[in-house]
C-alpha positions as CSV (number, residue, x, y, z in Angstrom):
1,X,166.4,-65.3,-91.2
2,X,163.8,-67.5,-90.1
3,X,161.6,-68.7,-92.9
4,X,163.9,-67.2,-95.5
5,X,164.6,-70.0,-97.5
6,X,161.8,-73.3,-97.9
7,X,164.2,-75.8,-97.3
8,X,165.0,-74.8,-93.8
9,X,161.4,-74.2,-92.8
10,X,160.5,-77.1,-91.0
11,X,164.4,-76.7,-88.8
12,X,163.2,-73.5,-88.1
13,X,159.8,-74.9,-86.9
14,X,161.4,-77.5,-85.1
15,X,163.9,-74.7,-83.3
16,X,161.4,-72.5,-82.4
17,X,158.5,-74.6,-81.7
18,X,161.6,-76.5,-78.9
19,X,162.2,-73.1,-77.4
20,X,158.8,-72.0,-76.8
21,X,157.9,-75.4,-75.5
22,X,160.9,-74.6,-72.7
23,X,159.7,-71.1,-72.0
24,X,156.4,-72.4,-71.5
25,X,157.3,-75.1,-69.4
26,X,159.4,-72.5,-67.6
27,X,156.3,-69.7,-67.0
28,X,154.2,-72.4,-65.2
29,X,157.3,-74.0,-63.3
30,X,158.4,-70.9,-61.8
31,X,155.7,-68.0,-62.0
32,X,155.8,-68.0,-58.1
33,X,159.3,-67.5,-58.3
34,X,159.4,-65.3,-61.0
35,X,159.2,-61.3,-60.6
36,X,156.3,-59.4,-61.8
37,X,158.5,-58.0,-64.7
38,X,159.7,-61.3,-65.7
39,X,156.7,-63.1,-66.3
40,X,155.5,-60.3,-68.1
41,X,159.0,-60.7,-70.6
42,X,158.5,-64.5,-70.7
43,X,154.8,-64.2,-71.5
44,X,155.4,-61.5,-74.3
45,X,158.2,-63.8,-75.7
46,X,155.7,-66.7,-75.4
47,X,153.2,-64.6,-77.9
48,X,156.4,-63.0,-80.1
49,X,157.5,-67.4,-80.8
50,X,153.9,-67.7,-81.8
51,X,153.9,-65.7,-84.7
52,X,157.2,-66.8,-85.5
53,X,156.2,-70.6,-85.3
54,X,152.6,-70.0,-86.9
55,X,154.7,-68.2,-90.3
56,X,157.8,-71.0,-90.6
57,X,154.9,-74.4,-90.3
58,X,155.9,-76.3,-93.4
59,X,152.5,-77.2,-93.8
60,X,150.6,-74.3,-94.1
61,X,147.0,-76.6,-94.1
62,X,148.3,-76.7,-90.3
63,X,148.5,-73.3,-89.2
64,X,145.4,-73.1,-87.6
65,X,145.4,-76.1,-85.4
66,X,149.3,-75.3,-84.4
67,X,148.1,-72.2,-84.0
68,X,145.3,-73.2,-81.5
69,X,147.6,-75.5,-79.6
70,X,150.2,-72.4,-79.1
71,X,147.8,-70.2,-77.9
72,X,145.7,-73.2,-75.3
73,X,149.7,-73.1,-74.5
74,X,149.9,-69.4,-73.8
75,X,146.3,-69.2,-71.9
76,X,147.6,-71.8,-69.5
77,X,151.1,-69.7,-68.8
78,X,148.6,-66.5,-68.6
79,X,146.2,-69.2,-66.0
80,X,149.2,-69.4,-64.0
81,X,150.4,-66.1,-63.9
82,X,147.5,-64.6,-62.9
83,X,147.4,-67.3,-60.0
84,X,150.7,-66.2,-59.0
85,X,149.9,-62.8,-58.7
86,X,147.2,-63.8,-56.9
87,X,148.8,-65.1,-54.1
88,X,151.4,-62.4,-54.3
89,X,148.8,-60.3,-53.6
90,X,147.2,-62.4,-50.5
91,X,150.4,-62.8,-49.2
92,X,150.8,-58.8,-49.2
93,X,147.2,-58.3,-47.7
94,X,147.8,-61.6,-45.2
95,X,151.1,-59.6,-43.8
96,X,149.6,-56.5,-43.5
97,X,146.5,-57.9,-41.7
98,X,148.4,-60.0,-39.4
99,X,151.5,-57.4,-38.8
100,X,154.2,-60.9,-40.4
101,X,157.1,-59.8,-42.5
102,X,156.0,-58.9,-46.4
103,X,159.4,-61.0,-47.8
104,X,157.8,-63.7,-49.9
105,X,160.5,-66.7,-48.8
């Protein structure tokens, strides 16, 4: 597994670090688009890579500031979230209000 072995801690690093930077870059991209249940998965899976990443740094002098970049990382996919529920939500109360359809084209 991840971690297992020293040599292959920095690959692993490297791996996960890669796919959380994609998820990431996926969550603020799309969390219009995304449903209510899926940004919630991708935003757990965002805080799951971050334990993962913060136990495989080679350098373990470097946790702490890896570790602050992840979560400034996962604040901002949380920032947009919440912004996309938002307007989810204004969109709901603006169709009600104004008698227009509720799909959210």
């Amino acid at each position: 597994m991840a971690g297992s072995h020293r040599t292959g801690c920095g690959m692993d690093y490297e791996k996960l670090r890669d796919h959380f930077d994609v998820l990431a870059q996926q969550v603020v991209q799309d969390a219009t688009s995304l449903g209510e249940h899926e940004r919630k998965q991708k935003l757990l899976e965002m805080h799951q890579l971050v334990d993962r990443i913060v136990q495989v740094v080679p350098d373990h002098d470097q946790q702490a500031g890896i570790l602050c970049k992840l979560e400034d990382l996962v604040y901002r996919a949380n920032s947009a979230i919440n912004a996309a529920e938002q307007l989810e939500n204004l969109r709901k109360r603006s169709a009600l209000a104004y008698g227009w359809p509720l799909h959210t084209d």
